[in-house]
GUTI-270044 format. One line per 4 residues: number of its first residue (from 1); their letters; for each residue x, y, z of C-alpha. Coordinates in steps of 0.2 Angstrom, whole numbers. Each point is the difference from the previous one (the first is absolute). Example, Ala and Ser with C-alpha at 12.3 -4.5 7.8 and 13.67 -1.06 7.14 Angstrom:
BEGIN
1> as> 62,-22,39 ~ 6,17,-3 .
This chain:
BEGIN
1> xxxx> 0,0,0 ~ 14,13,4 ~ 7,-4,-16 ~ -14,3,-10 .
5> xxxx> 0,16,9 ~ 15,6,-1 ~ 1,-5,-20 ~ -18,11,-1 .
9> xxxx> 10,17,10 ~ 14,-1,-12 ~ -12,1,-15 ~ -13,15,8 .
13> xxxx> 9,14,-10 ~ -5,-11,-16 ~ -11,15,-7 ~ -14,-16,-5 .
17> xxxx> 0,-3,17 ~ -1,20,5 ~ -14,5,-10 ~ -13,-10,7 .
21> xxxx> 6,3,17 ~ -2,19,-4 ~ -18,-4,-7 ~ -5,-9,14 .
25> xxxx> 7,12,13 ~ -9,16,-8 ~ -15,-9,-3 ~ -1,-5,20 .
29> xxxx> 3,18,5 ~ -12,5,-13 ~ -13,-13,7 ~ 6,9,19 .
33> xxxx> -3,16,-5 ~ -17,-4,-8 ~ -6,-9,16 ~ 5,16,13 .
37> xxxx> -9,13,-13 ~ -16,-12,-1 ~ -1,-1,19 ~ 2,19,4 .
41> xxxx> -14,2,-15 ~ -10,-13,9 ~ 0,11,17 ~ -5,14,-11 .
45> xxxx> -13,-8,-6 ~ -6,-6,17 ~ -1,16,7 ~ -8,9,-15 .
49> xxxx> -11,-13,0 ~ -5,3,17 ~ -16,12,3 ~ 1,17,9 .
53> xxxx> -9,-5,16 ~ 14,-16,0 ~ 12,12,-1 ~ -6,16,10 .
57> xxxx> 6,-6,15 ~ 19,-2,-5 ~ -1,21,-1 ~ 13,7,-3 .
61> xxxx> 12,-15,2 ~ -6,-6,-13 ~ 15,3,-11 ~ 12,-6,12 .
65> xxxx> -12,-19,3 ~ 3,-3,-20 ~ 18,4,1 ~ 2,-12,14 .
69> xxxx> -10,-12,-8 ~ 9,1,-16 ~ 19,-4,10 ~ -8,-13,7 .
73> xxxx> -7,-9,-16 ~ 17,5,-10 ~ 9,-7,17 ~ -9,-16,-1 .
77> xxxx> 2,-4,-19 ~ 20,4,1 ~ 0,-14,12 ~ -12,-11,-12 .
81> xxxx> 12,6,-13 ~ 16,-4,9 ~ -4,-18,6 ~ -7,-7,-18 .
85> xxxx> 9,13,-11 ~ 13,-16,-3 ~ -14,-10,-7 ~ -7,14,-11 .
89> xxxx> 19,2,-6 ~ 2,-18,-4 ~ -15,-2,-7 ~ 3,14,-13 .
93> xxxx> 18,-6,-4 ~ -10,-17,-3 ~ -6,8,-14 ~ 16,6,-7 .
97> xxxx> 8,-17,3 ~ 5,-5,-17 ~ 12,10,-4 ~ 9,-5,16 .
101> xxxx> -2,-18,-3 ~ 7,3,-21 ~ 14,10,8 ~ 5,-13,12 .
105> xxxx> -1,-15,-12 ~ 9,11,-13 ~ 14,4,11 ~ 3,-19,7 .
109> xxxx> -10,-10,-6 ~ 1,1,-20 ~ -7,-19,-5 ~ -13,2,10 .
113> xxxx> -19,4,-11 ~ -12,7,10 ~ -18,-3,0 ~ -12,14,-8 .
117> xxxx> -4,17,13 ~ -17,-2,5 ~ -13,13,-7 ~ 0,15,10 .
121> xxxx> -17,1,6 ~ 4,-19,8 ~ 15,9,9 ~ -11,14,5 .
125> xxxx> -12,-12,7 ~ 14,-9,9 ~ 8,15,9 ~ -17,6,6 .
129> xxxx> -4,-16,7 ~ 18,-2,10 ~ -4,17,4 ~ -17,-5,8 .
133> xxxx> 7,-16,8 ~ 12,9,8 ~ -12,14,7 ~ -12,-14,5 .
137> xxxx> 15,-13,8 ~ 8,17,12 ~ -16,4,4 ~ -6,-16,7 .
141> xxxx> 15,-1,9 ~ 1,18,7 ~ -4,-4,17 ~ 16,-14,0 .
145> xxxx> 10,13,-4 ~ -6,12,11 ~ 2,-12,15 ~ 17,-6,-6 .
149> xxxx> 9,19,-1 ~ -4,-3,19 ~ 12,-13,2 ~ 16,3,-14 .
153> xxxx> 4,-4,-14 ~ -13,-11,-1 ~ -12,12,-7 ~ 14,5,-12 .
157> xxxx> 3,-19,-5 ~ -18,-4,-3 ~ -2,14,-10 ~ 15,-4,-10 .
161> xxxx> -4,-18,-1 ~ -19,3,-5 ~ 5,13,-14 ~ 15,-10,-5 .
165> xxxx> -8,-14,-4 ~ -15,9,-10 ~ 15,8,-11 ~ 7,-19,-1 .
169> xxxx> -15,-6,-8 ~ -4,13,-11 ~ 17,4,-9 ~ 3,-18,1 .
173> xxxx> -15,-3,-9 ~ 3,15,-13 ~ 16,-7,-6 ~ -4,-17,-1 .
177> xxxx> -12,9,-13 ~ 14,3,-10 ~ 11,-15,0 ~ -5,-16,-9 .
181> xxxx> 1,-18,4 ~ 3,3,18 ~ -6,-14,9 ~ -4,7,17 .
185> xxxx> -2,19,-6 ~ -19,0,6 ~ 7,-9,18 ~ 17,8,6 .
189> xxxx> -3,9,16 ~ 11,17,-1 ~ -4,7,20 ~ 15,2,2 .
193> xxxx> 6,10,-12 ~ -15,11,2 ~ 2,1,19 ~ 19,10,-7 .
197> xxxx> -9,9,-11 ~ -11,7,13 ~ 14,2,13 ~ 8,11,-16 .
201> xxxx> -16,8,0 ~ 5,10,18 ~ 18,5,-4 ~ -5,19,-4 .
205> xxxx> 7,4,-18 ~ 2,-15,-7 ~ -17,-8,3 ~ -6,5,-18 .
209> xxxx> 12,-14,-5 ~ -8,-13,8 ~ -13,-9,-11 ~ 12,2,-15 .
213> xxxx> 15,-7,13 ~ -15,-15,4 ~ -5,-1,-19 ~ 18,-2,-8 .
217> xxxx> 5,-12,14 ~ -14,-11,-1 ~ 4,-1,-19 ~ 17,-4,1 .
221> xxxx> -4,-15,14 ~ -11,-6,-13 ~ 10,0,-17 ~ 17,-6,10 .
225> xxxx> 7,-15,-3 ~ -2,-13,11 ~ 19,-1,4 ~ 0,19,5 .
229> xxxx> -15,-3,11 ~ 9,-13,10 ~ 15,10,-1 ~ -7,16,7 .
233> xx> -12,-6,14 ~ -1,10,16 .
């Protein structure tokens, strides 16, 4: 697993590999931005919406009651924002993911064909998907991690082992896509390499990098020989 890591770092300046990260990166901000200027337009609405008499009795602190509702809602989705914006990130980059995965063979895997991308609205309807499992999977488990940052790390390592393992699945499952006559493509568990990619995902700076780090790794583990997997186990 380190291997493949360290072979998908040396190849991140590969401007294949840059573009859709750059996509997917502006795209997420884009989708952040777009989800504080709805909620603030949302408390407008709420309060225009609102009759006289409702409001009569905020006076003259009126003003001053939207402004703090306003913080409040913007407070609360830059939390939303910051605990799923990895899973918007990687869902984005997940529909950029063929030009990673042609730069990757391209660069060190030459003999190998690959199978056909898949049409672009199946990728869309992929990402969205991951990006609702997601949503749905940390929400049902909220209150675990709630009670775990009581006790350290263990909140920290279910949330890294939970989202890990999502990432896993779903980039495992993307680049078996890709690669043919791969007998366990649709069965190889990548958790692990998923639980890195999400421990990346904290390391301010670099943490953009981390599903095109978990993408190029996974590919590498699946088109190396099986000499240079045996050689390179951790």
């Amino acid at each position: 697993m380190l291997n493949s890591y360290l072979l998908a770092l040396a190849q991140l300046r590969d401007p294949r590999i840059l573009k859709p990260l750059l996509w997917s990166t502006l795209l997420s901000i884009a989708s952040l931005i777009s989800l504080l200027i709805l909620g603030t337009n949302a408390v407008d609405w709420f309060f225009e919406s609102l009759s006289e008499s409702s409001t009569a009795w905020m006076g003259d602190w009126g003003d001053w009651i939207k402004t703090a509702v306003k913080f409040l809602v913007s407070f609360f989705l830059l939390a939303v924002a910051y605990f799923f914006f990895g899973a918007v990130h990687a869902a984005y980059l997940g529909l950029f993911l063929d030009g990673i995965v042609e730069a990757i063979r391209d660069e060190h895997y030459p003999e190998v064909k690959l199978n056909p991308p898949p049409p672009l609205m199946r990728s869309t309807i992929s990402s969205a998907r991951f990006v609702l499992m997601t949503l749905s999977v940390n929400f049902l488990v909220s209150p675990l991690y709630l009670l775990g940052w009581f006790f350290p790390p263990i909140g920290l390592i279910l949330q890294v082992w939970i989202n890990g393992m999502l990432l896993g699945k779903e980039y495992g499952h993307l680049i078996a896509e890709r690669i043919p006559s791969a007998s366990d493509a649709n069965n190889k568990v990548y958790t692990r390499f998923g639980m890195l990619a999400e421990t990346i995902w904290m390391i301010p700076l670099i943490n953009f990098s981390a599903p095109v780090l978990l993408c190029s790794a996974i590919m590498h583990d699946r088109l190396k020989k099986p000499e240079e997997k045996i050689s390179s186990q951790d």
